[in-house]
C-alpha positions as CSV (number, residue, x, y, z in Angstrom):
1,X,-7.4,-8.7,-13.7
2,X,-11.0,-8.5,-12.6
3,X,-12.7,-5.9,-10.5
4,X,-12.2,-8.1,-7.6
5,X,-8.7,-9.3,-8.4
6,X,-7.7,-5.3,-8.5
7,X,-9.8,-4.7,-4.8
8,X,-7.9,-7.5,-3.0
9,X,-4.7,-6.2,-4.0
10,X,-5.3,-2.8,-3.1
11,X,-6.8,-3.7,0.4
12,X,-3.6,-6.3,1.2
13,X,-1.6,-3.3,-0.4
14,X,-3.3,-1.1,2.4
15,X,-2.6,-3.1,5.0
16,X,1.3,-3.5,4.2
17,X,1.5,0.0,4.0
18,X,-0.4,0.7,7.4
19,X,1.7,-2.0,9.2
20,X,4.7,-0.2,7.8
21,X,3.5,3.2,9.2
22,X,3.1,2.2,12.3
23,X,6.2,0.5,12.6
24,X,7.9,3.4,11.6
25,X,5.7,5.8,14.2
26,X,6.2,3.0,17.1
């Protein structure tokens, strides 16, 4: 992986988990 490779993922990983937060806080 590059540097850049490893920050996309994280950010899109971010994201999922955020969306999945607030579906579970409604």
């Amino acid at each position: 992986y590059s540097i850049s490779d490893l920050t996309n993922i994280t950010e899109c990983y971010k994201m999922k988990v955020e969306e999945l937060v607030n579906d579970k806080l409604g």
